[in-house]
C-alpha positions as CSV (number, residue, x, y, z in Angstrom):
1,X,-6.3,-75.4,133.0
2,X,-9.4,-77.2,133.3
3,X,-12.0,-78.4,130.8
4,X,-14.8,-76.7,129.8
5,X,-18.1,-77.6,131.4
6,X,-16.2,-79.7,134.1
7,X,-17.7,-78.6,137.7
8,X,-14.4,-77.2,139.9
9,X,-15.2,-79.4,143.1
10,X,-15.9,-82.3,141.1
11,X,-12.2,-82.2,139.6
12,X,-10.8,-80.8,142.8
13,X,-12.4,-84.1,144.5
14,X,-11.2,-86.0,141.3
15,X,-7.4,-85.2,142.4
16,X,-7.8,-85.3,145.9
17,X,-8.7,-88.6,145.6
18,X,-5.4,-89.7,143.6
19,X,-2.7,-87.3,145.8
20,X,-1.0,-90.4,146.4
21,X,1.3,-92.6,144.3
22,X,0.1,-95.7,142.6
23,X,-3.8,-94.4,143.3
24,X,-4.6,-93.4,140.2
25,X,-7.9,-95.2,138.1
26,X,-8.2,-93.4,135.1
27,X,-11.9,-95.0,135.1
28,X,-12.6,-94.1,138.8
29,X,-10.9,-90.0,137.6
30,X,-13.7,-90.1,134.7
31,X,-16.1,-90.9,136.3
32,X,-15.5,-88.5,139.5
33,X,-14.6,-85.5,137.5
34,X,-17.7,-86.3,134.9
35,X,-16.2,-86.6,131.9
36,X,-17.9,-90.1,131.7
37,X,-21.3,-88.1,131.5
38,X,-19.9,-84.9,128.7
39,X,-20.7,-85.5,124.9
40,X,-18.1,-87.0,122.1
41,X,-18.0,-83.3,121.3
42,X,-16.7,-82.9,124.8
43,X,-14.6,-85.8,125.2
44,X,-13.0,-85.1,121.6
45,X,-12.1,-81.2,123.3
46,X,-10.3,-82.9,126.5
47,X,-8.4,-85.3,124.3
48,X,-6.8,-82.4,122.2
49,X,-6.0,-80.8,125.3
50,X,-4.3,-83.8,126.5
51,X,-2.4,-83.7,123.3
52,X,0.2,-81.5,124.1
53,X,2.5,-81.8,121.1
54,X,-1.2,-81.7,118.6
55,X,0.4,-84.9,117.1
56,X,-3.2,-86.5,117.0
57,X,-2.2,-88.5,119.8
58,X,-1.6,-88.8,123.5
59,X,1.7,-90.6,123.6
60,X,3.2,-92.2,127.3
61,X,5.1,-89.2,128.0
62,X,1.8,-87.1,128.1
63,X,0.0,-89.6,130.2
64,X,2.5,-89.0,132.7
65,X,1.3,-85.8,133.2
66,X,-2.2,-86.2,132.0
67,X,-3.3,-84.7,136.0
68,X,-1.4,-81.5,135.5
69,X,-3.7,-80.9,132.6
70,X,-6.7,-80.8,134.8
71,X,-4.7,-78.3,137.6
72,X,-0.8,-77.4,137.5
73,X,0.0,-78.6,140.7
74,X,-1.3,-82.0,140.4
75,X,1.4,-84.6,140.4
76,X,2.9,-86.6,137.0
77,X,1.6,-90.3,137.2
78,X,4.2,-93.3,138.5
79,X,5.4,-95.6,135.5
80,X,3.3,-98.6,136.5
81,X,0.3,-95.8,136.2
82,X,1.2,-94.1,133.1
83,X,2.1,-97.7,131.4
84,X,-1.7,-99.3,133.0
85,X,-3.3,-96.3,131.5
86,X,-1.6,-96.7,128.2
87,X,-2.1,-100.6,127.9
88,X,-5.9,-99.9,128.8
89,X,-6.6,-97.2,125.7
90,X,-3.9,-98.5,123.2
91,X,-6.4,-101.0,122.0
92,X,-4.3,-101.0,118.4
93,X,-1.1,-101.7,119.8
94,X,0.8,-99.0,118.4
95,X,2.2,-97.6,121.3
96,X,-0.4,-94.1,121.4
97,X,-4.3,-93.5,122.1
98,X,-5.6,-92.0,119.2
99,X,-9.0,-90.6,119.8
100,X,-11.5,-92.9,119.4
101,X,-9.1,-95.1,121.5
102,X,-9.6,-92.6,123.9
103,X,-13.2,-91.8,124.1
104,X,-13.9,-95.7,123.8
105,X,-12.0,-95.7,127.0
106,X,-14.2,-92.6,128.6
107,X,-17.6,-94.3,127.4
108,X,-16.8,-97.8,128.0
């Protein structure tokens, strides 16, 4: 499944570029599949996507597969990248990015 208004090659070069474990940069993956550049509107739409269980939240064991939401094949993220990716958007410490914590993190 992929976002609307993403360009194809853009996330397909987006993954490519993280095949391997430990290479995942949730800034550098923003930025190369232009969600960076999309609207809050946008952003708001990819987070509830990300949201899997619509608990208003994107909890560590969706961040783990955050890449399969952007193509089914991609692989789940390693612990160390799952728990960087959470320290980096849990800005309030209570273990979840809500989402402002994550479009903060897509902006900033």
């Amino acid at each position: 499944m992929s976002f609307a208004g993403l360009n194809d090659a853009d996330v397909a070069a987006a993954l490519a570029a993280c095949t391997a474990a430990d290479s995942f940069n949730h800034k550098a993956f923003f930025a190369k599949v232009g969600l960076a550049s999309k609207s809050n509107d946008d952003v708001k739409k990819a987070f509830y996507v990300i949201d899997q269980d619509k608990s208003g939240f994107i909890e560590e064991d969706e961040l783990k597969l955050f890449l399969q939401n952007f193509s089914a094949s991609a692989r789940a993220l390693t612990d160390a990248e799952t728990k960087a990716f959470l320290a980096d958007g849990d800005k309030d410490g209570d273990g979840m990015i809500g989402v402002d914590e994550f479009a903060a993190m897509i902006k900033g």
